[in-house]
C-alpha positions as CSV (number, residue, x, y, z in Angstrom):
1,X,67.1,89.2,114.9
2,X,71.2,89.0,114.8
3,X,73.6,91.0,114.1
4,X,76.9,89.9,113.1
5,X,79.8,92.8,112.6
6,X,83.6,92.2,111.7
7,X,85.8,94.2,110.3
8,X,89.7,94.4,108.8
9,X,90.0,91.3,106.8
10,X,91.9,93.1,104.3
11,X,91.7,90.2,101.5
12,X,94.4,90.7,99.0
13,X,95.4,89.2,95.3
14,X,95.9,85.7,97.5
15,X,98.7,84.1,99.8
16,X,100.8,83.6,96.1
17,X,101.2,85.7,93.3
18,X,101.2,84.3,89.9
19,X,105.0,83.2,89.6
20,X,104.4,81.6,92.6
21,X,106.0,84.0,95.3
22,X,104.4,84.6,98.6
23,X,102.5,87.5,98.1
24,X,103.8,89.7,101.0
25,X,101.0,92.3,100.7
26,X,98.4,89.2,101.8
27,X,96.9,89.5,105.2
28,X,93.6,87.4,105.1
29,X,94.2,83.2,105.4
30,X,91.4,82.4,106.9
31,X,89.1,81.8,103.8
32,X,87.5,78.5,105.0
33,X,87.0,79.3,108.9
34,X,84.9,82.6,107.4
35,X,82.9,79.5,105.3
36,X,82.2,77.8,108.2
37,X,81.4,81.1,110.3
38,X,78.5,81.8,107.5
39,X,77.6,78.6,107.0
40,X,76.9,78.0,110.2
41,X,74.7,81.4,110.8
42,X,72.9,80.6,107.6
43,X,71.7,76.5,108.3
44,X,70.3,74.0,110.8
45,X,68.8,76.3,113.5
46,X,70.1,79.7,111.8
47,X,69.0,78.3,109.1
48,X,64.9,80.7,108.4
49,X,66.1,83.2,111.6
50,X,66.8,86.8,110.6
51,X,70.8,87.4,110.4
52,X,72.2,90.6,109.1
53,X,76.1,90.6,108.5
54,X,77.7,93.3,108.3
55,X,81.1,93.6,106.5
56,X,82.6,96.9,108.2
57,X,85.0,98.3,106.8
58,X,89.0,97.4,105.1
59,X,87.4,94.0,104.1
60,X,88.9,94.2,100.4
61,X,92.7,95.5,100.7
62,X,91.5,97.9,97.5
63,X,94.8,100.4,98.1
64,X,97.1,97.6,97.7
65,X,96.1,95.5,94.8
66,X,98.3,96.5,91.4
67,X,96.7,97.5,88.2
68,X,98.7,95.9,85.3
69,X,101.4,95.6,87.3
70,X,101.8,98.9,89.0
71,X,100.9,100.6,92.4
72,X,98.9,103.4,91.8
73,X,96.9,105.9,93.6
74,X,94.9,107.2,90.8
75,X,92.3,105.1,91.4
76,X,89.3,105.2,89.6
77,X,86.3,102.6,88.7
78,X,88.3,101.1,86.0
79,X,90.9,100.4,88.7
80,X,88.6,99.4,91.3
81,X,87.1,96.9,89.2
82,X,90.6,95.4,87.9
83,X,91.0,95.0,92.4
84,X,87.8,93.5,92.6
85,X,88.4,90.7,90.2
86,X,92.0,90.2,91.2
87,X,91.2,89.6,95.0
88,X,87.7,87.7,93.6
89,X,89.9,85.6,91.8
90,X,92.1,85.1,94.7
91,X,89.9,84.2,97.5
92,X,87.0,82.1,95.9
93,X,85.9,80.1,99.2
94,X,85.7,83.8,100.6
95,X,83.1,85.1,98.1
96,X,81.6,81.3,98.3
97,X,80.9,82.0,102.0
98,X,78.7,84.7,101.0
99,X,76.8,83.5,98.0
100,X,75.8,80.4,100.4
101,X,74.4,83.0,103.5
102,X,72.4,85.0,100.7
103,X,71.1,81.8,99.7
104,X,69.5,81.5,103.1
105,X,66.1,83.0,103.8
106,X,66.0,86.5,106.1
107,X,69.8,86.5,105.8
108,X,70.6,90.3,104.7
109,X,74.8,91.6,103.9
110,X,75.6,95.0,104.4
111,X,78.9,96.5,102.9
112,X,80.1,99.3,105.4
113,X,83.0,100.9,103.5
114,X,86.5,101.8,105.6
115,X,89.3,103.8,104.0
116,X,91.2,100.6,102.8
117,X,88.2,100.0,100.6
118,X,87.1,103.2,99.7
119,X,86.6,102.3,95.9
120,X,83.7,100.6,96.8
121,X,81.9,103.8,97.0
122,X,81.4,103.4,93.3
123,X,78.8,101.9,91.4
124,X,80.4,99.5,89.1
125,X,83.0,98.2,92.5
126,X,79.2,97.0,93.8
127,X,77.8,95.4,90.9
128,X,81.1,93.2,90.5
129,X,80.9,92.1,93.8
130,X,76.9,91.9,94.0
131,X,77.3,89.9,91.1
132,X,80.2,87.7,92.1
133,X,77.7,86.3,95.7
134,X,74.7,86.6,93.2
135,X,72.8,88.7,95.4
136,X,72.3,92.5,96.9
137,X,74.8,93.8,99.0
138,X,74.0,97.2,100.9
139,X,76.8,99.5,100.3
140,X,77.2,102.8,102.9
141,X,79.6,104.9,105.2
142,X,77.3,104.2,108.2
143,X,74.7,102.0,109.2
144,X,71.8,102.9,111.8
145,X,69.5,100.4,112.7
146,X,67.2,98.9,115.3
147,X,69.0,101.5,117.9
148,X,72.5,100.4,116.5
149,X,75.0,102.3,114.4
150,X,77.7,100.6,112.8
151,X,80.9,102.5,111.2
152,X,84.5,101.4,110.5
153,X,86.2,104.6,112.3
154,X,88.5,106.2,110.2
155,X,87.0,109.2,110.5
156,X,88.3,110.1,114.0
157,X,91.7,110.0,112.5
158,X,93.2,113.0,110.2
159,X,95.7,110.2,108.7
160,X,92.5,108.0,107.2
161,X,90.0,110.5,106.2
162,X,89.2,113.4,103.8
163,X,85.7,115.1,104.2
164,X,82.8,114.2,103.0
165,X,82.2,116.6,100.3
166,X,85.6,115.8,98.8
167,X,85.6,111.8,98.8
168,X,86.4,112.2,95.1
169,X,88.4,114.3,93.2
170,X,89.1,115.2,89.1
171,X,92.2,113.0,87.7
172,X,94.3,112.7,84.5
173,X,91.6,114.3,81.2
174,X,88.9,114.9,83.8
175,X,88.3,111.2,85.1
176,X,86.2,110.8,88.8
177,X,88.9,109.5,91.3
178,X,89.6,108.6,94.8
179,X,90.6,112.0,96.7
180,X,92.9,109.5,99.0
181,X,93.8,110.3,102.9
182,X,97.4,110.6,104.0
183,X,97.3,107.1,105.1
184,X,95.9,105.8,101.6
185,X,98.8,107.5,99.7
186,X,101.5,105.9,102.2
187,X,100.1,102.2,102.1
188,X,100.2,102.9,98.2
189,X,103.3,104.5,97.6
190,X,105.6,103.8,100.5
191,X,104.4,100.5,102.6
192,X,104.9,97.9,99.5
193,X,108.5,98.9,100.0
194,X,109.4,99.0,103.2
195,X,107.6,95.3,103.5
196,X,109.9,93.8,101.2
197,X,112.4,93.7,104.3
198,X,109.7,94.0,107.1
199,X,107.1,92.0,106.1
200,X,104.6,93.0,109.3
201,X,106.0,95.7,109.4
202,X,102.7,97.8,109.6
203,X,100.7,95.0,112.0
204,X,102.6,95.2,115.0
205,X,101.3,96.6,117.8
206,X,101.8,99.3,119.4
207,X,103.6,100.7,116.4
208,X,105.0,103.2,118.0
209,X,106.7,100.9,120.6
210,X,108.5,99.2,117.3
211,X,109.5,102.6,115.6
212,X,111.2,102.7,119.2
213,X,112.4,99.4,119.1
214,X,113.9,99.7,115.6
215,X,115.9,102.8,116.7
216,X,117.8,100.9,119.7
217,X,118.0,97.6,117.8
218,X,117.4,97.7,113.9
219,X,119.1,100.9,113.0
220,X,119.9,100.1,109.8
221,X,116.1,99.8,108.6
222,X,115.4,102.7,110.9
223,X,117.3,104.9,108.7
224,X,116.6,103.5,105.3
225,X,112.8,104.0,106.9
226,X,113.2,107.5,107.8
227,X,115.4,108.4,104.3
228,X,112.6,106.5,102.2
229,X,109.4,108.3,104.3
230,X,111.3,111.9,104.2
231,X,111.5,111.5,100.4
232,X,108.4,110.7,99.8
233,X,106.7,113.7,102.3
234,X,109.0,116.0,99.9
235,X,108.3,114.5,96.5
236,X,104.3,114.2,97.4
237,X,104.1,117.8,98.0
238,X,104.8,118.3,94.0
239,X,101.8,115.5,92.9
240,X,98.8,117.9,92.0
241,X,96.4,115.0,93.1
242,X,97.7,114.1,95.8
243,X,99.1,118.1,96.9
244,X,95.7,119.4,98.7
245,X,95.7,116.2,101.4
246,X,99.4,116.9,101.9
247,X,99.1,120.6,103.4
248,X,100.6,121.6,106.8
249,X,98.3,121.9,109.0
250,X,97.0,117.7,108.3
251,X,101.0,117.1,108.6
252,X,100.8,118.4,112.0
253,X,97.8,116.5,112.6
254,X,99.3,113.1,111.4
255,X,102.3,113.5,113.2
256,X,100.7,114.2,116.0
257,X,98.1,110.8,115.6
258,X,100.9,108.6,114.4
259,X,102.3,107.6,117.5
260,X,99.0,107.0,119.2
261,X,97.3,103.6,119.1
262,X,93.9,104.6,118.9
263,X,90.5,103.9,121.2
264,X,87.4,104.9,120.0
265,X,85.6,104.6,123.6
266,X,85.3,108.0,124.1
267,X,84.0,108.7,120.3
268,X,81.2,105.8,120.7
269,X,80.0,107.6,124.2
270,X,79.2,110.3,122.1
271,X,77.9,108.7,119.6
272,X,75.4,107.6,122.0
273,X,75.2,111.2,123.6
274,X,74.2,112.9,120.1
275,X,71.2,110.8,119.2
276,X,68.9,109.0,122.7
277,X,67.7,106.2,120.5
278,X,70.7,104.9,120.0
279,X,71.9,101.9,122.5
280,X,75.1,100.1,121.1
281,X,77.7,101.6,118.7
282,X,80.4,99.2,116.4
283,X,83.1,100.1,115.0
284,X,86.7,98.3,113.6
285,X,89.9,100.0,112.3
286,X,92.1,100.0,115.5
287,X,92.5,96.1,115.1
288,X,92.2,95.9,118.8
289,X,89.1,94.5,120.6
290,X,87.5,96.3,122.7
291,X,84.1,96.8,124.7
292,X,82.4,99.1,127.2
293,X,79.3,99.2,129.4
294,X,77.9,102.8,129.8
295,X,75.0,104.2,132.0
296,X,71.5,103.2,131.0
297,X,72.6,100.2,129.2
298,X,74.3,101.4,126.6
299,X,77.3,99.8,124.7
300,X,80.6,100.3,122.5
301,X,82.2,97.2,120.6
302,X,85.0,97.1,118.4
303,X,85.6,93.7,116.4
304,X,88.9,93.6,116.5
305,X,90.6,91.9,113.1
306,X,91.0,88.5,111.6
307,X,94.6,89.1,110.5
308,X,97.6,87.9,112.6
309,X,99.2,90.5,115.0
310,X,102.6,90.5,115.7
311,X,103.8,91.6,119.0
312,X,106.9,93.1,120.0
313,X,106.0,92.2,124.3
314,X,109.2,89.8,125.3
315,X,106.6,87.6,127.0
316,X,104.3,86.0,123.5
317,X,107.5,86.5,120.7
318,X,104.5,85.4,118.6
319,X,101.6,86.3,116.4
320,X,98.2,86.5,117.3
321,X,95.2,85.9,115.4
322,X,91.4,85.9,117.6
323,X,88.9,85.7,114.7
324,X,86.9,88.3,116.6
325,X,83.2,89.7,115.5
326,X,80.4,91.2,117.5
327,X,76.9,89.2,117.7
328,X,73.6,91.0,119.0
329,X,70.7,89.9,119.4
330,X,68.0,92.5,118.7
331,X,64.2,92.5,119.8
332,X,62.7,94.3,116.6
333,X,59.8,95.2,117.7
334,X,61.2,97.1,120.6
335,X,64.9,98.0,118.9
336,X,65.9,96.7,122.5
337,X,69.4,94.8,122.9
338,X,68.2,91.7,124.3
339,X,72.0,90.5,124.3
340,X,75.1,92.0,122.8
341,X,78.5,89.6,122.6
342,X,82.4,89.9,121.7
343,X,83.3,86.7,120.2
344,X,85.9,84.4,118.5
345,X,84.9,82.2,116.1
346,X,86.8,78.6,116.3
347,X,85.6,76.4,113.8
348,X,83.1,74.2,113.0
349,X,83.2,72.2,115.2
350,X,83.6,74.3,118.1
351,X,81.9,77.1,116.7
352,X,82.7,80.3,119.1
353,X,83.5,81.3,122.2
354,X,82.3,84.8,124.5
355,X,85.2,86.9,125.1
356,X,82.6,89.5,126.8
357,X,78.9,89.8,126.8
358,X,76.0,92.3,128.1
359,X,74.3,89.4,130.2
């Protein structure tokens, strides 16, 4: 049986808006490569073999789609739907991709939810999508099986997560809504503005070697940066849904995060400490790929994303874009690893490429 993992695609409304502008909130271009990547695990010698995707985490840009024309982080299932449509509406080929690998036998999606897609923690979010690929997509926080677990990795950070027992919180007249992290209510409120003039502004990496950057050689934007951010910590503090994830003690924790690129290898070993029948962990968010080999062949991948990443090293002055996702290949009767794999998908006709693998 496979396993295929990949994480951040963060699909927006679509490359243009309606008037025709470039939508600058658009990360995700790669529509028809994703076709070909699921067509190709889904026919010919793929075609009756078990595959089990698994979509985990930030795949729909939920925080940053508009509802009737505004930004809002009252979000609810009303909203979440209007998201749903807008970026299904957007990116057909996308949700194509997906009805076609459904279509194939033993082919199985799962739908791990990150913290840019959160709204898809609620019931009527999965039945537009389920019915949009015309099949059942498995919706969780985690997945745990054949000795792998699978999670997106928010968690570990005070800026992308609430707790558990207060994923949702009571809105305007008593409405069920997202209780929203720090980082939620930032993309929401603040980000949309600041990429007007700095369009990747929040993909470079490391960001906090561009915050430096900007100081020595983009003052200007520094400043206006610092004066819109300050404003925003001050007025957020008088928003009664928003006030409780906005006390002083998560400040200090955020501020303390910000600057730190994250890697999760510590967090996956243990993972893989806490539970012995566990032998590979996966996990996204950081956008950077990673893997490790531990003792008694145990592993950690992270898949990287699909979206470009612009760097600020003097050596590339380019983007970068590796269409990275995680392939294992499990023995089921055993829930052994027979072969685990970090890989780029290229195309159709040159399908993929190992970048690192257990064998």
């Amino acid at each position: 049986m496979l396993i295929l993992s990949i994480s951040d695609l963060h699909i927006g409304k679509g490359k243009f808006l309606k008037n025709g502008q470039l939508n600058i909130l658009e990360d995700f271009f790669e529509d028809q490569r994703f076709f070909e990547f699921c067509e190709y695990y889904s026919t010919k010698d793929n075609y009756s073999k078990e595959v089990h995707l698994v979509l985990n985490g930030d795949i729909l840009n939920l925080i940053q789609i508009d509802y009737e024309g505004v930004f809002t982080h009252i979000i609810d299932e009303i909203n979440a739907q209007s998201a749903i449509e807008s970026i299904i509406k957007g990116h057909p080929v996308f949700f194509d991709a997906l009805k076609k690998f459904l279509q194939a036998p033993n082919k199985k999606i799962s739908y791990v939810i990150g913290n840019h897609d959160a709204a898809m923690d609620f019931n009527l979010a999965q039945v537009v999508l389920n019915k949009r690929v015309e099949g059942e997509v498995e919706y969780c926080h985690d997945l745990q099986t054949y000795g792998v677990h699978i999670e997106h990795g928010h968690r570990f950070e005070a800026i992308n997560s609430v707790p558990k027992n207060k994923f949702y919180a009571e809105g305007p007249n008593g409405k069920k809504i997202l209780n929203l992290p720090w980082g939620s209510l930032f993309c929401i409120s603040v980000l949309p503005r600041l990429k007007k003039e700095r369009p990747y502004l929040d993909k470079v990496r490391p960001m906090s070697s561009y915050i430096k950057w900007c100081l020595f050689h983009d003052l200007a934007f520094f400043l206006k940066m610092s004066v819109i951010v300050s404003k925003y910590l001050i007025e957020s503090n008088f928003d009664i849904y928003v006030r409780e994830n906005r006390n002083f003690k998560t400040t200090l924790k955020i501020l303390k995060q910000i600057t730190i690129y994250p890697r999760y290898e510590k967090k996956a070993k243990s993972i893989l400490k806490k539970d012995i029948t566990l032998h590979t962990v996966v996990m996204g968010h950081t956008h950077l790929q990673e893997w490790r080999r531990f003792p008694e062949g145990k592993y950690y991948f992270n898949t990287g994303t699909w979206n470009p990443i612009p760097s600020i090293d003097a050596g590339l002055h380019q983007d970068s874009t590796c269409l990275t996702y995680c392939l294992l290949d499990i023995h089921k009767e055993t829930s052994s690893l027979r072969e685990g794999s970090l890989n780029v998908w290229q195309g159709r006709w040159r399908p993929f490429k190992s970048e690192t693998s257990t064998n």
